[in-house]
N, C-alpha and C positions, 0 to 999 in steps of 0.2 A: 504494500500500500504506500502511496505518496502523500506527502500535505495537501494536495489539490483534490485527492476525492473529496466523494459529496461526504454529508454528513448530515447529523440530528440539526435540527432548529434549535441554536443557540446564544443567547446576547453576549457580546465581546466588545472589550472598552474600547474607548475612539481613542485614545491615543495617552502616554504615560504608563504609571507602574498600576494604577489603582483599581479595585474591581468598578466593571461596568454597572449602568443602570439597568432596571429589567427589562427595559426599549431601547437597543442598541440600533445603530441606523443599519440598514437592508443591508449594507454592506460590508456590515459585521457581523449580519445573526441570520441571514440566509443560509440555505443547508447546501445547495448547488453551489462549486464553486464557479459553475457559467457566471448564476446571478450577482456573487458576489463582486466579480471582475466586472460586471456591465452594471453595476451600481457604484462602483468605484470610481469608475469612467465617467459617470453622470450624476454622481451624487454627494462622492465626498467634499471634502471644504475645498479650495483653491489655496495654492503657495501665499499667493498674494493680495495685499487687497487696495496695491494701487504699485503698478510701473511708470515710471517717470518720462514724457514724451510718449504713452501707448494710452488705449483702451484694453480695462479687461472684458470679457468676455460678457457679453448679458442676455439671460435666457430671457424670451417672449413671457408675458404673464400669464400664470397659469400652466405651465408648459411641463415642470417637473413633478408638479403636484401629480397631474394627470398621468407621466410616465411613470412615478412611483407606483400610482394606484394599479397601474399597466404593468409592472413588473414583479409586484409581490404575488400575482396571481397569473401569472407565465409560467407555459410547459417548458422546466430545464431542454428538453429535448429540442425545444424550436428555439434555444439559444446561439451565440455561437460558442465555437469548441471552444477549451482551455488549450493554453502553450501547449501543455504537456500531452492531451490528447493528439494536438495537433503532430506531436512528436512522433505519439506512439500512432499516427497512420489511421486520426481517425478521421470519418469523413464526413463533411459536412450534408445534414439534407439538402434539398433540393433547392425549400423554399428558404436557406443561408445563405447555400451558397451561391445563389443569384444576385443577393445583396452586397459579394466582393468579388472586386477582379482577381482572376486565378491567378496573374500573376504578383498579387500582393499578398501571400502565404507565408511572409515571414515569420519566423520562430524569434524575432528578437521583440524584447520585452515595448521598448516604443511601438513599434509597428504592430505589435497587439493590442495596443491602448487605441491606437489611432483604429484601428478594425474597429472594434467595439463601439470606439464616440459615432464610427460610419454608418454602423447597425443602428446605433441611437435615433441616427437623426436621420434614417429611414422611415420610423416607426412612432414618431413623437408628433403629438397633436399639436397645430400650432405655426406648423412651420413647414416646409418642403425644400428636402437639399439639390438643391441643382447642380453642384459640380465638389466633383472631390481630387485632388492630389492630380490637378491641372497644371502641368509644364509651361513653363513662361518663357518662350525664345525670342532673340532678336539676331536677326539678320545684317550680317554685317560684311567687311573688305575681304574676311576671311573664313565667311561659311557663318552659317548659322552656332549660334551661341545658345545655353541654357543658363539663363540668369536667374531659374528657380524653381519650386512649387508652389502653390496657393494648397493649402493641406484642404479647407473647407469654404464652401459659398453655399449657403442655402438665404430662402427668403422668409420673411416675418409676413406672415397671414397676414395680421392686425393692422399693419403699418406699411406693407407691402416693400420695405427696407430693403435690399442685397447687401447679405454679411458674409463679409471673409474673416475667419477666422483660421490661426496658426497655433497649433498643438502640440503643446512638449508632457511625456509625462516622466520627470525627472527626484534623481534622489542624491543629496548631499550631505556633507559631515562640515560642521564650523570648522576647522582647524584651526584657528588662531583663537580660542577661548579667551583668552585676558586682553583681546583688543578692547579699546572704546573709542569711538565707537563700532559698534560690527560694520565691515565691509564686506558689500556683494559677492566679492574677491576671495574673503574669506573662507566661502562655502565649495568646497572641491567633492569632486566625483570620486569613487572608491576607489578608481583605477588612475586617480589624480591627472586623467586627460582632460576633464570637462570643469567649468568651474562656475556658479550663478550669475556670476559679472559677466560672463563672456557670452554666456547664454543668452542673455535680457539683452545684450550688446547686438546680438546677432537676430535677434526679435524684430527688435524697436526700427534698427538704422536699415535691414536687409529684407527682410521676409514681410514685414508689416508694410511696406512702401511699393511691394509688387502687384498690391492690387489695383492701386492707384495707375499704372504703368500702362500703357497705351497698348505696350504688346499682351498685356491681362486681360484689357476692353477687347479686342480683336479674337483671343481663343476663346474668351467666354462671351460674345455676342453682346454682352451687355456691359454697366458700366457697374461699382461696388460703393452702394454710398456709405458702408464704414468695415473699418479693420481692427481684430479686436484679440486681445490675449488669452489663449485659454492651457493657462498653466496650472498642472497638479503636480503631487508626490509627499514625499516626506523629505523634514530635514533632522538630520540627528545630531546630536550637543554632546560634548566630552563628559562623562560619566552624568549624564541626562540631566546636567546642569543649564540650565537655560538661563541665555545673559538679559543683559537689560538694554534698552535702545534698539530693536529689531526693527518697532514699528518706524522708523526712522529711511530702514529701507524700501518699508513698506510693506513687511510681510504681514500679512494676517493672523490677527491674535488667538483663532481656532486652526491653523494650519496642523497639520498632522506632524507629530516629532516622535523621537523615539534617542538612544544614545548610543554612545560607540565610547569605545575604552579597550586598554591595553587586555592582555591575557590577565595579566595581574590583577589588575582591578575587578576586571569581569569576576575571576576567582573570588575577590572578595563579593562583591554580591552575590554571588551562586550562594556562597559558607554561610549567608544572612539571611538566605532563603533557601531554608535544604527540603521543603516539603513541595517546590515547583520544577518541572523537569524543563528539558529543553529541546529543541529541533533547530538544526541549521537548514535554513531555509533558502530553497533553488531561487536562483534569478526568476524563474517562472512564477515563483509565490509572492513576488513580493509586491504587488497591487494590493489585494484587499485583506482583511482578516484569516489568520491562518487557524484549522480546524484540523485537529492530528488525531489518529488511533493512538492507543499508549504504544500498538508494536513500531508506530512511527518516531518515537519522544525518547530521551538520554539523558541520563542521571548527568551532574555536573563533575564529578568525579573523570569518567568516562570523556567525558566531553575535553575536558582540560587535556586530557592524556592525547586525542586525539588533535585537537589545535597545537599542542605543542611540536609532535610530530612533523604537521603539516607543516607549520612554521620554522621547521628546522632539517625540510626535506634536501640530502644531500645531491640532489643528482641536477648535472648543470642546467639540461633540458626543463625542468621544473621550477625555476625562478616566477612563473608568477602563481606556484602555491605557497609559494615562500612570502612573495612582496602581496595578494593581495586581503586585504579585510574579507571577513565573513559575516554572512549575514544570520545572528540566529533570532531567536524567538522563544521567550520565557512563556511560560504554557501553567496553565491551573488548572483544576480537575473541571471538568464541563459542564458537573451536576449527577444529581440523581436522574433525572430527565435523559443523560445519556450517558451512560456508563460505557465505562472504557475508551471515554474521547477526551482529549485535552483543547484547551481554546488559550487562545493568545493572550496576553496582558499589559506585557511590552514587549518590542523590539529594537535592535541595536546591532552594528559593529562591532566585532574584534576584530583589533589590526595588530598587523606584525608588530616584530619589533623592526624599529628605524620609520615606519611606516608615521605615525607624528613630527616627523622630522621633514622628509621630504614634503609631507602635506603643508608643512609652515611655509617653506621655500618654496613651493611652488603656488602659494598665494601673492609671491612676489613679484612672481614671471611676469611679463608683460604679455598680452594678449597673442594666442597661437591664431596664424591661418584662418579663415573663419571657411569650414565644411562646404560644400554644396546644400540649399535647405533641403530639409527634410526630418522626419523623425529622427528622435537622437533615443539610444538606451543610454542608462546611467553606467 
């Protein structure tokens, strides 16, 4: 069994060490992990709740209420797959997979997010998407050029609007804890390529201005009267310490967090909580609320034995079991209601050793290359 089976209907906290209420959102206490991922996608908080030179994202009125009500009482079966399904070869119905282009099947964790938002806003009262993940070319002295994607365009019923929006669903670690104030810069990707400054950098000045762009009017026939942010994920704090000044950057005071700490430290919390077990958790899992069997879950004992291992794998080929963070997941019994299942409480990073170090330094870097657009994984 994997983290990503289905499971009992079970409420799981939004975010922190502490238990949940007995109405966790859909995207914690749904028993499908379809619905959970596509409640994720459309229902959790947002990173932010103001980017500086952008619009965020704003659903039509009315629009999520009606899709909630639409998705807590959806057949798992007319979902779309999970990563891990999709791994293990499975296959979408009919009436799915007509809702994505076959050749957009990727296995990586953005480009599942972005599936998902595409499923969404198929199926949402409100609104009709017109275009999705439309190439932006200009024609030039030396051949045609691709200067982008537009990830989304649908229109507002009510107002009869055309909105592009561009979708990242992203996950970072402060690294510089004792700044003040926090810098955007600050917030690095676990594989320390990607960083929140660079991100919002490649949003606001690239991606967000392609709609406006004359070669945007020409492939979509019509013209976009606004361009809007729609950024999710998690950000995680050095031993789940949360600083002060965030809202400075503008992040949103309900954003999803969770912490990251060395082996060491992790140890110590495991020793302070010996009655919760644990699961490291696949890139695949790491969208919505995780739901484990106990034969899924590992005492912290175990666990330590194994991270350290990992973290000290001698062989030269293996350098990024050594340099990268792990993702696990503190787990608490699920109830009587479902015996033998464990559900999530917090999560969090452990990072190597050296792994703090190079994350500090590379908050300093000045800005890499910026990508071709498109979805990014963490």
């Amino acid at each position: 069994m994997t983290v990503r089976e289905l499971g009992p209907d079970l409420s799981l906290t939004r975010g922190g060490d502490g238990p949940g209420p007995s109405q966790a959102p859909l995207w914690r206490r749904a028993a499908s992990a379809r619905a959970r991922d596509l409640a994720w996608t459309t229902l959790s908080p947002p990173l932010l709740a103001a980017v500086p030179g952008a619009a965020l994202a704003r659903w039509p009125a009315g629009t999520l209420d009606a899709w909630q009500h639409w998705l807590e009482h959806a057949d798992p079966a007319t979902l779309p797959a999970t990563i891990d399904e999709l791994a293990d070869g499975h296959a979408m119905p009919p009436a799915i997979a007509a809702d994505h282009d076959p050749a957009n099947r990727s296995l990586r964790l953005g480009r599942h997010a972005e599936r998902l938002l595409h499923f969404a806003l198929r199926h949402m009262q409100g609104l009709s998407l017109l275009a999705a993940n439309v190439p932006v070319r200009r024609a030039g002295r030396h051949g045609v050029r691709t200067l982008g994607e537009l990830d989304f365009v649908w229109r507002d019923h009510a107002s009869g609007a055309v909105v592009h929006w561009e979708m990242a669903a992203k996950f970072y670690l402060m690294a510089a804890g004792g700044t003040l104030p926090p810098r955007a810069q600050d917030f690095v990707g676990p594989n320390l390529v990607d960083r929140l400054g660079d991100k919002l950098g490649h949003i606001v000045h690239r991606q967000l201005p392609l709609g406006h762009a004359a070669e945007a009017r020409a492939a979509l026939g019509h013209s976009i009267d606004r361009s809007e942010v729609y950024l999710l994920g998690w950000l995680f704090y050095r031993d789940g310490e949360v600083p002060a000044g965030l809202e400075a950057l503008g992040i949103a005071p309900d954003h999803l967090h969770g912490w990251w700490s060395t082996l060491e430290s992790w140890s110590a919390r495991a020793g302070a909580r010996p009655n919760l077990r644990w699961c490291r958790l696949p890139r695949t899992g790491w969208l919505s609320g995780a739901l484990v069997p106990e034969s899924g879950t590992e005492d912290a004992g175990t666990l330590h034995a194994t991270l350290a291992q990992r973290f000290a794998d001698p062989r030269h080929d293996h350098g990024w079991r050594r340099e990268s963070p792990v993702m696990l997941c503190e787990l608490e019994p699920a109830g009587p209601q479902a015996p033998g299942w464990w559900r999530e409480c917090s999560r969090g990073f452990v990072v190597p050793p050296g792994w703090p170090a190079r994350a500090l330094a590379r908050t300093e870097e000045p800005p890499r290359a910026a990508p071709q657009a498109g979805p990014d994984d963490a």
